[in-house]
C-alpha positions as CSV (number, residue, x, y, z in Angstrom):
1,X,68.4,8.7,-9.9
2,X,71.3,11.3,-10.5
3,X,70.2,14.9,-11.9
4,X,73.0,17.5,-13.2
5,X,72.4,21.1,-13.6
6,X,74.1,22.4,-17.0
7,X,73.6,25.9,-18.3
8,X,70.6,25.4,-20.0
9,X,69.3,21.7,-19.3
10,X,68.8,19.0,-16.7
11,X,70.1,16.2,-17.0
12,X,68.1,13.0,-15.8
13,X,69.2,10.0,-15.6
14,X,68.1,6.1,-13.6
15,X,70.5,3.4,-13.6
16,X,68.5,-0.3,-13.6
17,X,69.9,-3.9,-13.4
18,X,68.1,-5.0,-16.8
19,X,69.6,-5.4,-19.8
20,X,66.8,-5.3,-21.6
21,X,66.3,-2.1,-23.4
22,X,62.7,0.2,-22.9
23,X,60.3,-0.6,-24.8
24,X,57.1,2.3,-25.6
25,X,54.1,0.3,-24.8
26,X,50.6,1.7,-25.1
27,X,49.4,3.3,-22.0
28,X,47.4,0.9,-19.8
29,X,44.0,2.8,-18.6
30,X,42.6,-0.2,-16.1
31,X,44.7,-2.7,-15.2
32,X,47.8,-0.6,-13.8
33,X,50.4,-2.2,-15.4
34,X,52.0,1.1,-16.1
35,X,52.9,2.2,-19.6
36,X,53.4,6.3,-19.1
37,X,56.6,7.0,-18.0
38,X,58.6,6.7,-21.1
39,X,55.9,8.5,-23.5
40,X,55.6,11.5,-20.7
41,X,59.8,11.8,-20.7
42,X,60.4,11.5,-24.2
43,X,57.9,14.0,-24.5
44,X,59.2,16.3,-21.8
45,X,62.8,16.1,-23.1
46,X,65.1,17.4,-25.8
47,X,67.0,14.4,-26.0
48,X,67.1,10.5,-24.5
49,X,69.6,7.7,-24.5
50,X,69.9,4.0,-23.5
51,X,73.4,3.2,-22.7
52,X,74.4,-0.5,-21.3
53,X,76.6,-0.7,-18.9
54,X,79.4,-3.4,-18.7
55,X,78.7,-4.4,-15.0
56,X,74.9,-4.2,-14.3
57,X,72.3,-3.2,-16.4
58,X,72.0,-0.1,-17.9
59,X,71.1,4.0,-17.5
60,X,68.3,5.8,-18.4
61,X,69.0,9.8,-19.6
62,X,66.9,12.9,-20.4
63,X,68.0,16.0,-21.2
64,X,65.2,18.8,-20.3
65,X,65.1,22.6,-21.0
66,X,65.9,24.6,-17.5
């Protein structure tokens, strides 16, 4: 995970080895297969991206109010 201070946001971001893009699934209550991250951060944030990266995978961003 790499954060960067700007003025007047944070910038989030994860780098993973997937291609695969994110997909919003619906939030699982019993079985913990996950499902809340991505509604929680787009949420949270101002502004989110998907960018692929040409060696491995891609990266993950949020932009969030300071």
């Amino acid at each position: 995970m790499e954060l960067t201070a700007h003025p007047d946001t944070i910038k989030a971001a994860v780098h993973d080895p997937s291609w695969h893009v994110p997909r919003t699934r619906t939030p699982d209550l019993n079985g913990g297969t996950g499902g809340f991250g991505r509604p929680m951060v787009t949420g949270l944030a101002h502004a989110t991206a998907v960018t692929r990266r040409a060696s491995d995978g891609k990266t993950m961003s949020a932009c969030l109010a300071r």
